[in-house]
FIKE-514287 format. One record per atom (N, C-alpha, C): residue in one letter; x, y, z. Coordinates in steps of 0.2 Angstrom, whole numbers, plus 2048, in hexadecimal, padded with zeros to 3 digits. Atoms other than C-alpha are relative to their C-alpha. Layout:
! FIKE-514287
AXYZ;...
END
This chain:
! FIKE-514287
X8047FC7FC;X2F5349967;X8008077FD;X8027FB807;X2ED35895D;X801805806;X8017FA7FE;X2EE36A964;X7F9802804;X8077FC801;X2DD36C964;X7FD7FB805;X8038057FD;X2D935D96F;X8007FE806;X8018027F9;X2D3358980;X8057FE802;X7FA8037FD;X2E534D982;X804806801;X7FA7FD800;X2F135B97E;X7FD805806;X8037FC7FB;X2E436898B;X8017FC806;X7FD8057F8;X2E835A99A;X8098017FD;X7F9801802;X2FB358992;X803806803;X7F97F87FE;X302369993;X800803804;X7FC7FC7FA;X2FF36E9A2;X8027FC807;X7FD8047FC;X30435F9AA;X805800800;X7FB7FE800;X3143619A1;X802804803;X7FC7FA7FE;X3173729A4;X802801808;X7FD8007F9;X3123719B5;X8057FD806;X7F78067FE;X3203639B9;X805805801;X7F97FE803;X32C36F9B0;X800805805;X7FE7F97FB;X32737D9BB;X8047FE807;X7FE8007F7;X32B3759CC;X8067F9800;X7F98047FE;X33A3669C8;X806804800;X7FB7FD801;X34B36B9C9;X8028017FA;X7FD7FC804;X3533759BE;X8047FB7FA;X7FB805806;X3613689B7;X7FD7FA7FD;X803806804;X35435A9B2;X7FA8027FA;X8057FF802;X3493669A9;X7FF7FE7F9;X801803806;X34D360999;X7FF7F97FE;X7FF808800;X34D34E99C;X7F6800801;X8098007FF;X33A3539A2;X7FB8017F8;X8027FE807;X33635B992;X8027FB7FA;X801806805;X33D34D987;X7FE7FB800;X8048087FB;X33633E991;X7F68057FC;X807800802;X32434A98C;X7FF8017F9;X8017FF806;X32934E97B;X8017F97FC;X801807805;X32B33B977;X7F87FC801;X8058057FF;X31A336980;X7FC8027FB;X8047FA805;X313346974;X7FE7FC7F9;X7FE803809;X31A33D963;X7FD7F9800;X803808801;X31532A969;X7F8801801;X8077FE7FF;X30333096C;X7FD7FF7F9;X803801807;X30132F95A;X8007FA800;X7FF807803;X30A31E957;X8057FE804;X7FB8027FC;X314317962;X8067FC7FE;X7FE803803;X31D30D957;X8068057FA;X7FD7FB804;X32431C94C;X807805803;X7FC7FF7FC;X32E32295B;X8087FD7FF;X7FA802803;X33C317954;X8038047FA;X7FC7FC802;X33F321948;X800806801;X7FD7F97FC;X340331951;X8087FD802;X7F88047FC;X34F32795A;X8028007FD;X7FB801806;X35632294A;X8028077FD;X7FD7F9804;X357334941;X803804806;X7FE7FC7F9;X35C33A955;X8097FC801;X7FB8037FE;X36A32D957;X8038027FC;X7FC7FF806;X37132D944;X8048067FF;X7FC7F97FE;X373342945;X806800804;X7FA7FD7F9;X37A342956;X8077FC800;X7F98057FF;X387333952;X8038047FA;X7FC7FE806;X38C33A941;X804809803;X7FC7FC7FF;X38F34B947;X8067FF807;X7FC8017FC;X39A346955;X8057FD7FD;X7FC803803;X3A433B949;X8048077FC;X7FC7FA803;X3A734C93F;X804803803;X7FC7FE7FC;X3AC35594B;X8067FE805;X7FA8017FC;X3B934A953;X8047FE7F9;X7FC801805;X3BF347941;X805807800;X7FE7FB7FE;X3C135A943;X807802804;X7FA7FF7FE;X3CC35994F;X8067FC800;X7FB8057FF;X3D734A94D;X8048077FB;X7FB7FD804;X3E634E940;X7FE8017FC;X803801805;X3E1355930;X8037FB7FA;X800804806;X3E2348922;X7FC7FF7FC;X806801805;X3DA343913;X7FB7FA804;X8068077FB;X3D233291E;X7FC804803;X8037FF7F9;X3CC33E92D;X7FC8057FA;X8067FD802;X3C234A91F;X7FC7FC7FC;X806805801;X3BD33C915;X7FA7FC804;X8058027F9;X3B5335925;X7FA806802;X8037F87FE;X3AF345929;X7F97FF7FC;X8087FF806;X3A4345917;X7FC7FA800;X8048057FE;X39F33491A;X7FD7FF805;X8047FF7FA;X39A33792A;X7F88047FF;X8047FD801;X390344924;X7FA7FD7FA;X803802805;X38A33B913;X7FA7FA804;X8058067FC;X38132E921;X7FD803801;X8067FE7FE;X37933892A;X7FA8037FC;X8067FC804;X36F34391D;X7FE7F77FC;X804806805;X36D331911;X7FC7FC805;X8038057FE;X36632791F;X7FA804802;X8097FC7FD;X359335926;X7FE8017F8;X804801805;X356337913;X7FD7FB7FE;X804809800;X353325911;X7FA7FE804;X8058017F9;X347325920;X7FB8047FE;X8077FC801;X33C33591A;X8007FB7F7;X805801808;X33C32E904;X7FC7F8801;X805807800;X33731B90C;X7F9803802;X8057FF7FD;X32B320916;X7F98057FE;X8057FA804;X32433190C;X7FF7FE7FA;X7FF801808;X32932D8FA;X7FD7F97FC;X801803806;X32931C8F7;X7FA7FE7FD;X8057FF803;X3163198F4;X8018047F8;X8017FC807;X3183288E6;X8047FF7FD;X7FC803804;X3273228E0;X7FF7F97FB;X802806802;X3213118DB;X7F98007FD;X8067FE803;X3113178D6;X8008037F8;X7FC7FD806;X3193238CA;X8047FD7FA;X7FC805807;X3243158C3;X7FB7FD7FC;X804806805;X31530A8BE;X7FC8047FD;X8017FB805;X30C3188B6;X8018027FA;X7FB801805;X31C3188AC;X7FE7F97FA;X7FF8097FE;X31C3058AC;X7FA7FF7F9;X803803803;X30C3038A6;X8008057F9;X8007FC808;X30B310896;X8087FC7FA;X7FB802804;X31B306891;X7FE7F9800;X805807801;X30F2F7892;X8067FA804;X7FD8047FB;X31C2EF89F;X7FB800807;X8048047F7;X3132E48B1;X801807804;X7FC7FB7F9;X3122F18BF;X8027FB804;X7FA8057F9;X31D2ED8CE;X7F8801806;X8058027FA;X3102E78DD;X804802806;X7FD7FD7FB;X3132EF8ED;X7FA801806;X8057FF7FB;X30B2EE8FD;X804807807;X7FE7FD7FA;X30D2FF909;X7FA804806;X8067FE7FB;X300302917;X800801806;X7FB7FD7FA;X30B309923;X7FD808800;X8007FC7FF;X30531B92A;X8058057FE;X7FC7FD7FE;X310329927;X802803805;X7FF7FD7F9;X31A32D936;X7FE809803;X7FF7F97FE;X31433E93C;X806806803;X7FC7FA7FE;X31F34C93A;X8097FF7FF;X7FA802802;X32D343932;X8048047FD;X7FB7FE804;X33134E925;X803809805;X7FC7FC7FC;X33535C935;X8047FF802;X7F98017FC;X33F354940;X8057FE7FC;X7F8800803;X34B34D933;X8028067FC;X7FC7F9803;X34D35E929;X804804809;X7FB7FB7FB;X34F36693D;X80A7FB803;X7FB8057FD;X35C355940;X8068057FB;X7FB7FE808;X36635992D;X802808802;X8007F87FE;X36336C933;X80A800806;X7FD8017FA;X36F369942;X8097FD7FD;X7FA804802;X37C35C93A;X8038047FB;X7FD7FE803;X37F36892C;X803807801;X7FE7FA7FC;X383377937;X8067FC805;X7FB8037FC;X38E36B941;X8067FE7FB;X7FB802806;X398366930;X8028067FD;X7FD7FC803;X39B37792B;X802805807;X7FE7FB7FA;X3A037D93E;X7FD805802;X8047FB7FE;X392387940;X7FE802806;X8008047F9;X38E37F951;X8057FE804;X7FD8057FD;X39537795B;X7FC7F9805;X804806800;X39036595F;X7FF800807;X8028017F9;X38635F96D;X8007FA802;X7FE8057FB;X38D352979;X7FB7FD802;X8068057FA;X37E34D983;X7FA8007FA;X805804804;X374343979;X7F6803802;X8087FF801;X364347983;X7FD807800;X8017F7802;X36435C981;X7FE7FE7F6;X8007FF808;X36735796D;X7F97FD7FF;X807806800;X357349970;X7FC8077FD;X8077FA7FF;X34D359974;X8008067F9;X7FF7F9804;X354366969;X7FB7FA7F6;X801802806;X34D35895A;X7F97FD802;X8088007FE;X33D354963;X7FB804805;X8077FA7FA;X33636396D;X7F98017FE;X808803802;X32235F96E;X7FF8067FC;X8067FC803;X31C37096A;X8007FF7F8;X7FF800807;X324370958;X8057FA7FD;X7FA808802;X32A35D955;X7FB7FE7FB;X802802807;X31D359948;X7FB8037FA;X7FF7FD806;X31A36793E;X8028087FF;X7FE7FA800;X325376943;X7FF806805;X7FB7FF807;X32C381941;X8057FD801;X7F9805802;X33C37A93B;X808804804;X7FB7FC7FB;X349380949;X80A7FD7FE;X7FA8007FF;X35B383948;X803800806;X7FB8007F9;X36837D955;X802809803;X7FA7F9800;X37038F956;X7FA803806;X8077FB7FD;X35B39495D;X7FE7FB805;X8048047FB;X353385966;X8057FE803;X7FC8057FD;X36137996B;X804805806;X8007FD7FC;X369389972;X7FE7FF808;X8057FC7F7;X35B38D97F;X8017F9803;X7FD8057FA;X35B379984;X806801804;X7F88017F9;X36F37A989;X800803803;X8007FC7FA;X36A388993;X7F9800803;X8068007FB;X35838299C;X800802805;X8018007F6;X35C3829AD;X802806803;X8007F97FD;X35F3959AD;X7F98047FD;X8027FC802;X3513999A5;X7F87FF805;X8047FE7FA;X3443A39B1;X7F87FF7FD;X807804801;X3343989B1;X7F8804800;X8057FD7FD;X32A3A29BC;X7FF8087FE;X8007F7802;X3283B39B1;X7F68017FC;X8077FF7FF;X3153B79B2;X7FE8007F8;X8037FD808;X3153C399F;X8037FB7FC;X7FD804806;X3203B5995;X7F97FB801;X806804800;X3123A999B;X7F98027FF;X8047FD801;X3043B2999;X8008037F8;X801801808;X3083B6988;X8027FA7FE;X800808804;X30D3A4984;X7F77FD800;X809804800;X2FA39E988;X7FD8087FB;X8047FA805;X2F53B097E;X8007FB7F9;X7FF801808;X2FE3AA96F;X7FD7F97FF;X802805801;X2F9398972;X7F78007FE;X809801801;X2E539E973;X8008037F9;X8017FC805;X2E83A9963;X8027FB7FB;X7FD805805;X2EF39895A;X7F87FA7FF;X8078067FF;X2E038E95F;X7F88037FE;X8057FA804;X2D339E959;X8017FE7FA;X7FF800806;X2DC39D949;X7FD7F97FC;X801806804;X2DB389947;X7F87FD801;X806803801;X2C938794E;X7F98037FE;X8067FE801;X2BE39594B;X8008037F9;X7FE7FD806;X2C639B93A;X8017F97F9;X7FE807803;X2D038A932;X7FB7FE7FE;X806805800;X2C337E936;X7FC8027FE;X8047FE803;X2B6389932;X7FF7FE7F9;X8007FD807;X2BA38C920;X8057F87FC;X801807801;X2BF37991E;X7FA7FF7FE;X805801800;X2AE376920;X7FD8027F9;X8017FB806;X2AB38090F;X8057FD7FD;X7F9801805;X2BA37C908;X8007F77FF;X800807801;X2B9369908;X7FA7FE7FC;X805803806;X2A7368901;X8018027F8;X7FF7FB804;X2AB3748F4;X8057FB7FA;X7F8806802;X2BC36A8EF;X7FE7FA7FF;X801807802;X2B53588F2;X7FA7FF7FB;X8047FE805;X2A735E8E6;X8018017FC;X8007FA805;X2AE3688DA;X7FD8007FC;X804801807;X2A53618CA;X7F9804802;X8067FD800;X2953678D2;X7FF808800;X7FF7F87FE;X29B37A8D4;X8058037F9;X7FE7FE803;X2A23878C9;X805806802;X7F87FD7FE;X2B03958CA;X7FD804805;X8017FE7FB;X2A53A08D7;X8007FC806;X7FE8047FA;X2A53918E3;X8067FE800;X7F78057FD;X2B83898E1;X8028077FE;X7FB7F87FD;X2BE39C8E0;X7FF803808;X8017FF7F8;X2B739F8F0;X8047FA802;X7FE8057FC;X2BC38F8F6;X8087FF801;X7F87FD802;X2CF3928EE;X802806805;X7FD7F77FC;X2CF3A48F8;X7FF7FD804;X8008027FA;X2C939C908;X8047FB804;X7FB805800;X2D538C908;X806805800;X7F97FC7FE;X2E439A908;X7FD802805;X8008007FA;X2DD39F916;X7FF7FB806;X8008057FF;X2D938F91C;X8087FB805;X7F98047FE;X2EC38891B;X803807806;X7FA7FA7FA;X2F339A923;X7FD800808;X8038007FA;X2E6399932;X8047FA805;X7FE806800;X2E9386933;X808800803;X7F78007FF;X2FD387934;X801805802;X8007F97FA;X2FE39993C;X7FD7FE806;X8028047F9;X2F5391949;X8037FA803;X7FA8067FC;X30038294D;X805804801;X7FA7FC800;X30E38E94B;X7FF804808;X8017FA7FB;X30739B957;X7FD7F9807;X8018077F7;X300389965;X8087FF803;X7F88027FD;X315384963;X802807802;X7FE7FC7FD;X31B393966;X7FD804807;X8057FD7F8;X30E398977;X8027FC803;X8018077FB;X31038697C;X809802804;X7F88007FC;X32638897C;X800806804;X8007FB7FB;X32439C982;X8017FC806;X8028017F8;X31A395992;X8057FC803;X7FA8037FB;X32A38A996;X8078037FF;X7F97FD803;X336397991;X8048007FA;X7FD800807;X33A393980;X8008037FB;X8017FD805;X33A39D972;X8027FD7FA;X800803808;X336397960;X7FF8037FB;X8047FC807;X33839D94E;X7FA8037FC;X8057FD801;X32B3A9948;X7FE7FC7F8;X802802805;X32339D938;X7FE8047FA;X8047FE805;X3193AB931;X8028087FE;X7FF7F87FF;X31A3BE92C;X7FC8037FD;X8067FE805;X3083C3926;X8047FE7F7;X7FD802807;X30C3BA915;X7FA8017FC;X8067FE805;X2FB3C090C;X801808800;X7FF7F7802;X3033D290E;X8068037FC;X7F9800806;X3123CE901;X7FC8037FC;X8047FE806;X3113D68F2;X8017FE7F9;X7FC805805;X31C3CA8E9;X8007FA802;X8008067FF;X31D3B78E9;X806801803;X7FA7FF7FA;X32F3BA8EF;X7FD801805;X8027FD7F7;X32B3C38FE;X7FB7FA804;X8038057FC;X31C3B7900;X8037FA803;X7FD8067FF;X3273A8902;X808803805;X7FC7FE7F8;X3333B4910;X7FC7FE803;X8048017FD;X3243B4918;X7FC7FB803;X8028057FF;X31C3A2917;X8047FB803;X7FC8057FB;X323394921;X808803800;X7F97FB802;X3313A0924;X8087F8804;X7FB8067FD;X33B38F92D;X8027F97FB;X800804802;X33938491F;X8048047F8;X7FC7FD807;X33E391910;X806803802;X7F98017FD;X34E39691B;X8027FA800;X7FC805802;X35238491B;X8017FE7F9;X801802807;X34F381909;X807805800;X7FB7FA802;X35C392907;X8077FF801;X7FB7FF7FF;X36838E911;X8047FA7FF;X7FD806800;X36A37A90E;X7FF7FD7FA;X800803808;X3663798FD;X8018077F9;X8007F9806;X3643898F2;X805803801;X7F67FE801;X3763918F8;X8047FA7FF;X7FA8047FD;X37E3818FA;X7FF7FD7F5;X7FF803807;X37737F8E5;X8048077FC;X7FE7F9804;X37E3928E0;X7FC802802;X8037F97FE;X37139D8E6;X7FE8037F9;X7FF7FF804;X3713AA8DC;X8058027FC;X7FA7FC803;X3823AD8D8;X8057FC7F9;X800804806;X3843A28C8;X7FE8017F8;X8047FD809;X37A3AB8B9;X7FB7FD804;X8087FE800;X3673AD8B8;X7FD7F97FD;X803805804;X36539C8AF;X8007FB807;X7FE8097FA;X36D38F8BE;X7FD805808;X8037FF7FA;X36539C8CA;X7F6800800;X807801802;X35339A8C2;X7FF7F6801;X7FD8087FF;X35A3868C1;X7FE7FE80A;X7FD8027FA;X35F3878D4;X7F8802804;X8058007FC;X34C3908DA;X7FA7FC7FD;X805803800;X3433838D0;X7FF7F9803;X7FF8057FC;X34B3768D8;X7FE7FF807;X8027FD7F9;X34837C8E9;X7F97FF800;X80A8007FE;X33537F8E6;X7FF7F97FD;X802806802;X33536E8DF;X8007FC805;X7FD8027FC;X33D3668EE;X7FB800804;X8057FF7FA;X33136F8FA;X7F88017FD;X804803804;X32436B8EF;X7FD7F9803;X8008087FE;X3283588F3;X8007FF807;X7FF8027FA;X32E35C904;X7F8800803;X8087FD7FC;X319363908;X7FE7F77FF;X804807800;X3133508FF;X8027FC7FA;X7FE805806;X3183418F5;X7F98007FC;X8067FF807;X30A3478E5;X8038047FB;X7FD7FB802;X30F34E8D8;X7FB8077FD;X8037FE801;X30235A8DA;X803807806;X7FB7F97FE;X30D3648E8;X8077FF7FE;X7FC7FE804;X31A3628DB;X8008057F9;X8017FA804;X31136E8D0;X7FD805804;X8007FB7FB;X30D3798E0;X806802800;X7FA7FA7FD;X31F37C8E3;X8038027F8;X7FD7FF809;X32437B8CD;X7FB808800;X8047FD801;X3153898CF;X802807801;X7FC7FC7FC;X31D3938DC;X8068027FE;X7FA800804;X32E3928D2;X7FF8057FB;X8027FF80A;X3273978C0;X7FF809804;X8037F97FF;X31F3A88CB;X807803803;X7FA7FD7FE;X3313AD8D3;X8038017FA;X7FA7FD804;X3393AA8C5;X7FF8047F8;X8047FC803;X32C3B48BA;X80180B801;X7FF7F97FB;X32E3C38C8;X8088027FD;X7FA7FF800;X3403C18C5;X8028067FC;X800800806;X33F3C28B3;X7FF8077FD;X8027F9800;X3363D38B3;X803802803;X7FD7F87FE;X33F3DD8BF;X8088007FB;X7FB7FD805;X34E3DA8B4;X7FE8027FA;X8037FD805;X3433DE8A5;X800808803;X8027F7800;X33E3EF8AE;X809804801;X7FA7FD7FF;X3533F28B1;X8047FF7FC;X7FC7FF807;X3583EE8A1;X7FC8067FA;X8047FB804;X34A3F9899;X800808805;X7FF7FC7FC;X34D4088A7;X7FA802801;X80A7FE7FB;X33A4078AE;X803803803;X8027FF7FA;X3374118B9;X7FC801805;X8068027FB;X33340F8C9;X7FB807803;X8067FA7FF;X3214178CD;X801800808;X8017FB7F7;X3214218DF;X7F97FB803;X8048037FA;X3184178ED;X7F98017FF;X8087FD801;X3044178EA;X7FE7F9805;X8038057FE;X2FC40D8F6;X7F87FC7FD;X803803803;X2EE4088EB;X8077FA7FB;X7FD804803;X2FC4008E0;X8047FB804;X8008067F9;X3033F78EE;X7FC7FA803;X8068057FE;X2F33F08F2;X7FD7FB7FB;X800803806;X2F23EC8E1;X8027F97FE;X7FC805800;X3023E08E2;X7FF7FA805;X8038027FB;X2FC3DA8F1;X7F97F97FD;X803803803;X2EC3D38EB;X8027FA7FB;X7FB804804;X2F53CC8DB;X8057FA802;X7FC8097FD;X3013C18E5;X7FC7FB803;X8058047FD;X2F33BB8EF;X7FD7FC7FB;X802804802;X2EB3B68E2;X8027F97FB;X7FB805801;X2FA3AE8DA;X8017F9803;X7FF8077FB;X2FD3A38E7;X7F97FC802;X8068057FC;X2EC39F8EC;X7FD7FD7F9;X801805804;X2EC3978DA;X8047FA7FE;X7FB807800;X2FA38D8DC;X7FD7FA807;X8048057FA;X2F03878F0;X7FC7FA7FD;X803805803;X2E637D8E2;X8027F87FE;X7FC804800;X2F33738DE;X8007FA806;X7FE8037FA;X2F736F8F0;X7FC7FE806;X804804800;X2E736D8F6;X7FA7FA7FC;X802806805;X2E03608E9;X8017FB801;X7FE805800;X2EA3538ED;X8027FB7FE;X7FC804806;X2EF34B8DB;X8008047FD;X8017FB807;X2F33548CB;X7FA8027FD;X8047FE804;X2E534F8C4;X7F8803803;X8057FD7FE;X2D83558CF;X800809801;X7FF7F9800;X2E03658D0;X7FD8047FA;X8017FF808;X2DF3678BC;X7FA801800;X804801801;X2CE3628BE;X7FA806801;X8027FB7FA;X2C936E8CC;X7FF8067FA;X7FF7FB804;X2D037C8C0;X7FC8027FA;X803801806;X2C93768B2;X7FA8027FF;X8077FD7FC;X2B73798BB;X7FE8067FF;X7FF7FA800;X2BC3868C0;X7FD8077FB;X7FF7FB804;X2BE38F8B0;X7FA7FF7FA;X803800803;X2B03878A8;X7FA801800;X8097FF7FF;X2A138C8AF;X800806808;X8007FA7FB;X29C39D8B9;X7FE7FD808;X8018007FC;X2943968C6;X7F87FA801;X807808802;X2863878CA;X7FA804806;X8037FE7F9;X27E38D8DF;X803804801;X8017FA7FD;X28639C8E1;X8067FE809;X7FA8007F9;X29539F8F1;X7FA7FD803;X8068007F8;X2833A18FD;X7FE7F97FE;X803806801;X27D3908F5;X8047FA801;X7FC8077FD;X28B3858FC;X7FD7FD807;X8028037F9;X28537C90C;X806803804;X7FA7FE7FB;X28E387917;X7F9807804;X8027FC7FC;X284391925;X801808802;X8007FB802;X27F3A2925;X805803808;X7FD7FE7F9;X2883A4938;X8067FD7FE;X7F8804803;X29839B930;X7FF8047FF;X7FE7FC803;X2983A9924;X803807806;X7FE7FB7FB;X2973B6933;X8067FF803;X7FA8027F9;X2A43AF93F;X8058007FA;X7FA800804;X2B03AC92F;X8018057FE;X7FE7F7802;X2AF3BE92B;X803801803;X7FF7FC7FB;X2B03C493B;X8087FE802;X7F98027FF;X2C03B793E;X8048027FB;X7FA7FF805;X2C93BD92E;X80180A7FF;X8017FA7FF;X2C53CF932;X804801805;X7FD8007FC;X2CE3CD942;X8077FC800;X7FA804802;X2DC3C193A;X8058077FF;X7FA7F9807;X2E13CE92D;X801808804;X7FD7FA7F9;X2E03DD93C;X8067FF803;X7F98027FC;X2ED3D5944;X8087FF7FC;X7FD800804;X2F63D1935;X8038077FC;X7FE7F9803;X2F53E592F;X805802807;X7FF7FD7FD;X2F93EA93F;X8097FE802;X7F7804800;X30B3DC941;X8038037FA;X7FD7FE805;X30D3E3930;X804807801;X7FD7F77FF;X3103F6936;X803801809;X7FD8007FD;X3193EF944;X7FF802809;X8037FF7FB;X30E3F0950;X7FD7F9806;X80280A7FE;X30C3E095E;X7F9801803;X8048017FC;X2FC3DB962;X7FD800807;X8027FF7FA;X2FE3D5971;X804805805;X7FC7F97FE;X30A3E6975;X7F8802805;X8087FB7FD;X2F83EE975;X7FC7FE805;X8068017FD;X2EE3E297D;X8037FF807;X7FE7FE7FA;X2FB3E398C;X801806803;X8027FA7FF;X2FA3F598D;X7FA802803;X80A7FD7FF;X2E63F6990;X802800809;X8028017F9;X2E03F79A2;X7FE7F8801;X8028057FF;X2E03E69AB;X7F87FE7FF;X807805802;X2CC3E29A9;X8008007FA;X8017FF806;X2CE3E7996;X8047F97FD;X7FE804803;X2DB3DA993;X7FE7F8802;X801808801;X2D33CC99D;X7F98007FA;X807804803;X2C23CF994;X8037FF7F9;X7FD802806;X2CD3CE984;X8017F8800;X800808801;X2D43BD989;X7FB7FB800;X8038047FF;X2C63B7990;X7FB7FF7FA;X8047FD807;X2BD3BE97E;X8047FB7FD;X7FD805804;X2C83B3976;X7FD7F9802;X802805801;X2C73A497E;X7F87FC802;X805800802;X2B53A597F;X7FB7FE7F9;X8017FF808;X2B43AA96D;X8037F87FD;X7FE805803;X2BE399969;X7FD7F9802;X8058057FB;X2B238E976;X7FA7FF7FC;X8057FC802;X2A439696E;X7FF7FD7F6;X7FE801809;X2A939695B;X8027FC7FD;X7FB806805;X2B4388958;X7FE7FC7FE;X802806803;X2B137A94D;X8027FA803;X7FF8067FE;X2B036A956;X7FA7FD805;X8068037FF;X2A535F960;X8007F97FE;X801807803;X29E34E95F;X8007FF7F9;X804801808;X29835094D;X8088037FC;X7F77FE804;X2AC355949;X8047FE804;X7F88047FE;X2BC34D94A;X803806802;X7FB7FA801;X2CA358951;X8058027FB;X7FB7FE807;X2D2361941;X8087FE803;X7F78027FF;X2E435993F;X8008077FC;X7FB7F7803;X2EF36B93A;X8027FD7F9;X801802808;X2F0367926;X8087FE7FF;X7F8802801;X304368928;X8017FA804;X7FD8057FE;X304359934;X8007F97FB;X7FF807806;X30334D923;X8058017FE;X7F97FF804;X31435491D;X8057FF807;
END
């Protein structure tokens, strides 16, 4: 059930309406019974393993903690680590069968065959279950804060159900820590339903998630896929366009699912981690990657990258420890080793940035006084950084990526940006949407809330605002009989 779709516009507010008017003490029991019909809506069949990486978690962290409290001995911590070494290896076995083994076994015969050894035969024609690789990093998330006592474990099975499949953000984000979401569950039944401005900005931010995904995203899909599924016929002014566009593309794309989940929980009172932080306004690949899926580079940090030394090991096993991590979250996005050299790309530029600023502090550079031209300078340059690594990560195998580039760089140009089949009203309305992105994105940058201001206006100013939105996304969005409803680009990882 897509965001953007006829089922979920019946769904949600059949949900919510329920939640508003049952009692208080079953309100969760309503939201997990909607958030399993949500996830079986795909496959109904896939729903077992939600159960499995729900049940595994919840059983093994309760083994810890009553290992906890028995008497300390070597058996009760032994137990302890076995308990824990379950739960993480059987949900990892669950996401590398189901995401991995394809490319695993592909990649052996590869091998296989160049060593003039039989390949292995293998039949997998099984779907990837959607949204797997979230809900087991939020399960792992939860058990590994229960193993070091960061938490405390939760007893009712059906509170933790939800805390690891809440519809808005159960198949692709953001990636919630117990201390932030599971909280607000244990305490549902005090939380005041009926508050007009919480609700009122939960559907704001929802219409401003579905603007992004229909009339910007999709848009510049439509460009960006013939450009890409074509490339041999184009040269570097169409796939650099189409390379700049596709950064905007995924940040619309996923800022938009991010901003539906978080309007959709708002309006039932929940509050959800902030995914994004204007990340085309970094001026470093560092900072960028504070600011991009800010829920999934905190879990990388805190459950892999400290737990390998950080930085506090020397500059060789801390260059070691972020190339590992971007390799990991590399594989975590897709089994290719094509978002293995997205996240190896991503690594190589942090630990490039690294490399210089100790250069300028071992040679006593110094630092030039603030210019906002030069600011804007670094700006640009990280952007363009990363939106040549997007190449990678959109191509979809190594070697089409290689190829892409390789185009790229061989030829200036064949029809021209305006010669790609893409409509002279598409160009307009993608202007006008990435004019009105990046407004909002300067304006969050200097700390200012959007919808602060557009609560501020005089009543008729702000409905014709909302109603200008959802008009403009009625009006402007890509879809229709002659279009499928765009799936959100992260629902494949």
């Amino acid at each position: 059930m897509l965001f953007n779709s006829i089922d979920f516009l019946v769904f949600f507010p059949v949900v919510t309406g329920i939640y508003f008017f049952i009692p208080k003490r079953i309100r969760y029991i309503w939201i997990l019974a909607a958030s399993y019909y949500f996830y079986m809506s795909w496959n109904p069949k896939h729903v077992i393993l939600l159960i499995f990486s729900t049940m595994v978690t919840y059983l093994s962290s309760l083994v810890m903690v009553g290992c906890e409290k028995a008497a300390q001995d070597r058996r009760r911590e032994t137990l302890k680590k076995l308990s824990m070494a379950i739960g993480i290896g059987s949900n990892l076995l669950l996401l590398i069968f189901f995401k991995y083994a394809g490319f695993l076994i592909d990649s052996l015969n590869q091998i296989l065959s160049k060593c003039g050894i039989s390949i292995i035969e293998y039949q997998m024609d099984f779907l990837l279950p959607v949204g797997i690789s979230f809900y087991t990093f939020q399960a792992l998330g939860y058990m590994i804060d229960v193993y070091r006592g960061e938490i405390p474990v939760e007893k009712n099975i059906f509170r933790y159900a939800l805390f690891v499949s809440f519809f808005p953000q159960l198949v692709a984000g953001p990636i919630e820590r117990s201390k932030n979401l599971l909280s607000q569950i244990q305490t549902m039944k005090k939380i005041e339903v009926w508050n007009f401005d919480r609700i009122r900005e939960g559907f704001l931010l929802m219409g401003w998630g579905l603007f992004q995904k229909l009339v910007i995203a999709d848009r510049i899909s439509l460009y960006v896929n013939q450009v890409y599924h074509s490339y041999a016929e184009y040269g570097f002014a169409e796939i650099g366009m189409a390379s700049i566009l596709f950064a905007f593309q995924i940040y619309c794309d996923f800022s938009g699912y991010t901003d539906i989940a978080r309007g959709a929980a708002q309006v039932m009172g929940i509050t959800l981690t902030g995914n994004f932080r204007q990340p085309y306004l970094a001026d470093s690949v560092k900072e960028f990657w504070r600011r991009w899926h800010i829920s999934l580079t905190s879990w990388f940090t805190d459950y892999l990258y400290i737990p390998l030394g950080g930085s506090k090991k020397g500059k060789l096993k801390q260059y070691r420890n972020i190339f590992l991590v971007f390799s990991v979250s590399g594989l975590w996005h897709g089994a290719s080793w094509s978002f293995l050299a997205w996240g190896g790309v991503n690594a190589i530029y942090q630990i490039l940035e690294d490399l210089y600023k100790s250069w300028k502090e071992r040679h006593s550079v110094p630092k030039k006084k603030y210019s906002w031209f030069l600011h804007f300078g670094k700006i640009i340059f990280t952007f363009l950084a990363v939106d040549f690594a997007w190449i990678f990560f959109a191509a979809g195998n190594l070697k089409t990526a290689f190829q892409i580039i390789a185009q790229m760089f061989s030829q200036i140009s064949t029809v021209g940006i305006l010669g790609v089949d893409f409509r002279k009203i598409d160009w307009i309305l993608l202007l006008a949407g990435a004019v009105l992105l990046m407004t909002v994105d300067i304006l969050h940058e200097k700390k200012i809330s959007v919808f602060g201001l557009v609560n501020k206006q005089k009543l008729y100013i702000r409905w014709t605002l909302y109603l200008g939105l959802i008009w403009g996304t009625i009006l402007f969005g890509i879809y229709g009989i002659q279009y499928d409803a765009g799936q959100f680009i992260y629902f494949q990882f």
